[in-house]
N, C-alpha and C positions, 0 to 999 in steps of 0.2 A: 504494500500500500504506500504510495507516495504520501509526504507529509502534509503538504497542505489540504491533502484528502480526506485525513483522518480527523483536522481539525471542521473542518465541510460537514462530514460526515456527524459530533458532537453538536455543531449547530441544527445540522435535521433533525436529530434526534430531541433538543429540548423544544424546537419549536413545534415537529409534529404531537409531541405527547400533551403538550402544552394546550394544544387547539385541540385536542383531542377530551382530554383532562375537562373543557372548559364544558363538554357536553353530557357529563358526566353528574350520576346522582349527586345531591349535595352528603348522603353519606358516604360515599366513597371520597368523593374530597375531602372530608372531615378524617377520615382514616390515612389519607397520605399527608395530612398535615402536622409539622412536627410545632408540640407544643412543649414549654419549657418544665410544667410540672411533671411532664414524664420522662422527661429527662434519656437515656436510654432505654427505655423501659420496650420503644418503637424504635430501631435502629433506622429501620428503613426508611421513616420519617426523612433524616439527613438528606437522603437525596430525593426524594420524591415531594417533598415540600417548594422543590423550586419550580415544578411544571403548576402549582394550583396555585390560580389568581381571584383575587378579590370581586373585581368586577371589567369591565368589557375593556374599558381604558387602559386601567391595570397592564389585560393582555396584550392589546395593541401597542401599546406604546413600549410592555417589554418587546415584540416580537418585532418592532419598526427599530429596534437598538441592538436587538442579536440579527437582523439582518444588516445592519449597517459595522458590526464585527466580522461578519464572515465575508462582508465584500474587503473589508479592509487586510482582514487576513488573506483575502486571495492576491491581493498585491504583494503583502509582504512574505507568506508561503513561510509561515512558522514550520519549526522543526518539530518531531517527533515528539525531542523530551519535554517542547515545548507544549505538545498536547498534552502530555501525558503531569504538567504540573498543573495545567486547567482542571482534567479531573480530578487532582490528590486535593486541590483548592475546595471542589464541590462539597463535598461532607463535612470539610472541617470551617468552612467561613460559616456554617450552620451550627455545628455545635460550639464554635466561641463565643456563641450567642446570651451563652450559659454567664459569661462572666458579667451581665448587667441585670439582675435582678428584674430591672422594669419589665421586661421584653417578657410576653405570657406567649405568643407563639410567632413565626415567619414565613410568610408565603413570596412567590415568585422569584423570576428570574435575574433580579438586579443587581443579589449579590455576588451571582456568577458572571454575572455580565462586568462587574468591576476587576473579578478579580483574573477574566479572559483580557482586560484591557493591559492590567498592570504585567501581564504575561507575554503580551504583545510586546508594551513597551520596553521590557528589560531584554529581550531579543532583539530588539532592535538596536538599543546602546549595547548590547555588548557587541553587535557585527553577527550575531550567527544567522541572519538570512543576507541572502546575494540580492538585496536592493540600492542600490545608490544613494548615500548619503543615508543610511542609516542611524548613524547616531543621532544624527538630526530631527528625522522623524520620531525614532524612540522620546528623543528628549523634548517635543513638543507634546506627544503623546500623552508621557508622564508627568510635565508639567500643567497639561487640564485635570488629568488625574488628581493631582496632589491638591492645586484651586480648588477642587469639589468639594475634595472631602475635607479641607480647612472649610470651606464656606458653611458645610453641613454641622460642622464640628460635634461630628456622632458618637465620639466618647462622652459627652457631657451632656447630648440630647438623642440617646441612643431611638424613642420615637417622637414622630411628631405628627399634626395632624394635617393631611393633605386638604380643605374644604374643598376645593376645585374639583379634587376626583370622591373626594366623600371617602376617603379611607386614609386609613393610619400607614404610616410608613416609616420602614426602620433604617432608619438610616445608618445605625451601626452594621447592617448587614454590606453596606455599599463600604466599611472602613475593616470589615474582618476579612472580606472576599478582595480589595488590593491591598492587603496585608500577606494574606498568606500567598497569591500571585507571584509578590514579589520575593517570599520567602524562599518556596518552592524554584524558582527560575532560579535566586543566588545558589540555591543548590545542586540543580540538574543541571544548569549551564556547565559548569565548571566540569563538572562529569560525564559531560558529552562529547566536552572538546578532547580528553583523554580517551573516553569510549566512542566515538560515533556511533549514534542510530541513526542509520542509510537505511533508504526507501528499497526496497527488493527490485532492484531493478537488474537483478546479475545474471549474464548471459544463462539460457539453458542448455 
């Protein structure tokens, strides 16, 4: 599988289950919804909490932001380990959810979508996709990144309340998910360039 396939391939997958998710009994949404009193208790919750949305807005407007990720990753053609810090991001920007008391539960796509941004953009400052002027971009990237989440300042207002769309919004999930993005890339980057994960593309 070539790389930027893989990463292609994670954005179809959250946005078709996502659109799918939104036709779905409201008790099944309530069972992949991860709430903070149970803490583990629903593991699966972690990830399956990011495809169920609030309300119609909600969806749209994650899925008009994971389509505007995956166009941008088509340009820039992230690497393997680069997907594969996207998903290690998925489960755990949910459960660091744990360390703000406020936060009773978290739905949608937003904190994955931050933390595909912050993954993006640390592959781009370190050079590991063949785009021109990559640091460049990384570092415009990550500097909208870093304005947001100052501007939201989600450790100190981890929800708050959206009146425009009628729903609550956590905003510590948009500061857990480029937190651990960035964690994960300082990690796997460095591990990459010693190991390469190459796309299969070797003669048969």
């Amino acid at each position: 599988m070539k790389p930027a396939r893989s990463w292609s391939l994670v954005c179809g997958l959250h946005g078709v289950i996502s659109m799918g998710l939104w036709w779905a009994r409201e008790g099944t949404q309530d069972m992949l919804t991860w709430h903070a009193e149970h803490g583990l208790q629903q593991p699966w919750t972690l990830w399956t909490s990011a495809w169920v949305h609030t309300n119609t807005t909600h969806l749209i407007g994650n899925l008009l932001a994971l389509a505007a990720l995956a166009a941008f990753a088509g340009i820039a053609q992230p690497r393997l380990h680069g997907t594969l810090a996207w998903l290690l991001a998925w489960p755990l920007t949910q459960l660091s959810l744990l360390l703000w008391p406020q936060i009773d539960y978290a739905v949608g796509l937003s904190g994955l979508l931050h933390a595909g941004v912050a993954v993006l953009a640390c592959q781009l400052l370190m050079r590991q996709v063949d785009v021109p002027k990559a640091h460049l971009w990384g570092g415009f990237l990550g500097l909208g990144l870093l304005v947001k989440l100052l501007m939201e300042h989600g450790w100190n207002a981890p929800v708050v309340w959206d009146p425009d769309n009628g729903m609550s919004v956590v905003q510590t999930a948009h500061l857990t998910g480029a937190c651990w993005g960035l964690v994960l890339s300082a990690v796997l980057n460095p591990l990459a360039r010693r190991w390469p994960l190459r796309a299969a593309t070797a003669p048969p």
